[in-house]
N, C-alpha and C positions, 0 to 999 in steps of 0.2 A: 504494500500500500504506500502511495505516495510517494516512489520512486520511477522514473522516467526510463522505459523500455522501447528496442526498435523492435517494430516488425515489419514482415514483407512480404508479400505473395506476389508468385510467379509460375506463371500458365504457359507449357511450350508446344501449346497443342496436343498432347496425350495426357499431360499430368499435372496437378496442381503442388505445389510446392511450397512450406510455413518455416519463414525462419526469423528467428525470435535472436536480436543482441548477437546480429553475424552468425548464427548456429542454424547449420537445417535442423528443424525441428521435425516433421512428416512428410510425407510428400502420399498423396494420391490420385491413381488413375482412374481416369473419367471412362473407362470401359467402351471406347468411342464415342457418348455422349458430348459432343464440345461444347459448350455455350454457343447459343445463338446472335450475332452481332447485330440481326436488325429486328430487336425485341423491341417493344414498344415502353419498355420499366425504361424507367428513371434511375439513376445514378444517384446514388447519397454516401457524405462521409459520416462514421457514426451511428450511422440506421441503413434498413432494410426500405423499399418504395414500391409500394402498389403502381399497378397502371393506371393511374388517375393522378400519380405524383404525391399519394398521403404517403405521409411516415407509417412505418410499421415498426414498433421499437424503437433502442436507443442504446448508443454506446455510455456507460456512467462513467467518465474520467475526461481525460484531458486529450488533443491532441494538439502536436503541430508536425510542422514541414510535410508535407501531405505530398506525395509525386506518383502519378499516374504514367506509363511506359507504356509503348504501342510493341515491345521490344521482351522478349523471356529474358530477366536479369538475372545471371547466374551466380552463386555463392562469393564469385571472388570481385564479380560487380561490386553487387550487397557490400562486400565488408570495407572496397573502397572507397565510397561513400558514408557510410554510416555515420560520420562523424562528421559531417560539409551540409553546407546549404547548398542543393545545386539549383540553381537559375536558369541553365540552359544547358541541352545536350542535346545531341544525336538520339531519337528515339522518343525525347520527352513532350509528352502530350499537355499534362499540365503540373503546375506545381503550384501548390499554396504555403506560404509564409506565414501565414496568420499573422500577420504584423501589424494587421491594420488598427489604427488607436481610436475607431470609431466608426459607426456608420452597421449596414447588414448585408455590405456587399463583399465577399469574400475573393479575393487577384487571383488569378494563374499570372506567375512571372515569368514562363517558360514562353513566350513570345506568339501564344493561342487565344485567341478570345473566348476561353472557357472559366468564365468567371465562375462561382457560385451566390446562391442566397445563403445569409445563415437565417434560422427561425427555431422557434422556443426558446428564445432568449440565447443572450450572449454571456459569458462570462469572461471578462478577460483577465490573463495570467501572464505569469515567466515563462518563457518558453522553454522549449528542451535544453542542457545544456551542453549536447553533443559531446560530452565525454567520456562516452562510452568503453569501458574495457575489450578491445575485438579478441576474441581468442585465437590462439594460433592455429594454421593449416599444416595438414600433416600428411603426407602423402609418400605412401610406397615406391620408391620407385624399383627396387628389383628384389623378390621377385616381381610381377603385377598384380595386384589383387586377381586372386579365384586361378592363379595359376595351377596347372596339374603338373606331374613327372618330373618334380626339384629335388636334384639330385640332391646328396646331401653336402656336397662338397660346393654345392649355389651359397653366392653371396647375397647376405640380405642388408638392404641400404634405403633409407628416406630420404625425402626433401620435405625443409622445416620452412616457415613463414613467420613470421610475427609481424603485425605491420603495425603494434606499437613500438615497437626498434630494440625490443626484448634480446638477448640470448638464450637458444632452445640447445634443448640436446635431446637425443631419442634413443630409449633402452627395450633391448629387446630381450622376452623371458622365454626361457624354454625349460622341457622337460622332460625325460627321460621313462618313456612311455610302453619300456618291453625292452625284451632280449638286445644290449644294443649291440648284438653278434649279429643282428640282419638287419643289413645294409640296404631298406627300401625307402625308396624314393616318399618323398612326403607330398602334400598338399597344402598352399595357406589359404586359409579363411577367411575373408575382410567380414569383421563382425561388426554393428552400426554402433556407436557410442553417441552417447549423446552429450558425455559433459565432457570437459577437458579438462585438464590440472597441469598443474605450474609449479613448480621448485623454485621456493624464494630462498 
């Protein structure tokens, strides 16, 4: 409660995709189902919109920097950003600042004349303070994830990230699973984690 989180959702035409503070959170397929582009609903930040343009619901908290993308923005978009006001890019449809210190017409600054209305009242706050912790990326690179027939004599090696300008290191655990008189080949598993950890 009371502390300022990003999120993001990204659609690449099969899958919908949640990622919470730089972290994919879930990701699910639309089983072919795609959303339809020339639906007659209304757009709302915050709520849900009947075909008439009512509210249906309501988000309870705060928002700002709002960015709409005509574009699937992948994880390592996501995290480089997270922490920016973007104004303008390649792909961006609209973007709200909430900055405004008055009035019920809400800006796209992204160079679109997709303004919004606000209604049921305003409340105006601080905005986010884009200081977010990005967690670092961690990625296999040999073997490749879901590789099969590694020998045992394969080198296993990552590539680290941090793009708050951190020092990572990466430990790898093994262990000793049967006779180790037979010499077979193994298999790795890319198994999903969801949090990450840091050695201060």
């Amino acid at each position: 409660m009371g502390v300022w989180q990003h999120a993001a959702v990204s659609f690449d035409g099969t899958s919908w995709t949640l990622y919470l503070n730089g972290k994919e959170e879930a990701t699910v397929s639309t089983e072919g189902e795609i959303p339809q582009s020339l639906s007659i609903q209304h757009a709302g930040l915050g709520t849900a919109m009947n075909s008439t343009g009512a509210r249906e619901g309501f988000f309870q908290g705060q928002m700002d920097e709002v960015r709409i993308w005509d574009t699937a923005r992948d994880l390592s978009e996501i995290q480089a950003t997270l922490n920016s006001e973007v104004t303008s890019a390649p792909g961006l449809v609209a973007r709200y600042a909430m900055s405004e210190t008055s009035g019920t017409t809400l800006i796209s600054s992204a160079g679109t004349a997709v303004d919004g209305i606000l209604t049921g009242g305003v409340l105006r706050t601080t905005g986010a303070p884009f200081d977010l912790d990005v967690p670092p990326s961690i990625s296999l690179v040999s073997p490749a994830d879901n590789a099969i027939d590694i020998p045992l004599t394969g080198e296993i090696s990552a590539a680290v990230n941090d793009l708050n300008g951190g020092n990572l290191s990466v430990k790898f655990y093994g262990r000793n699973v049967g006779d180790a008189s037979h010499s077979n080949d193994f298999t790795v598993v890319a198994l999903p984690d969801t949090q990450f950890y840091s050695e201060n």
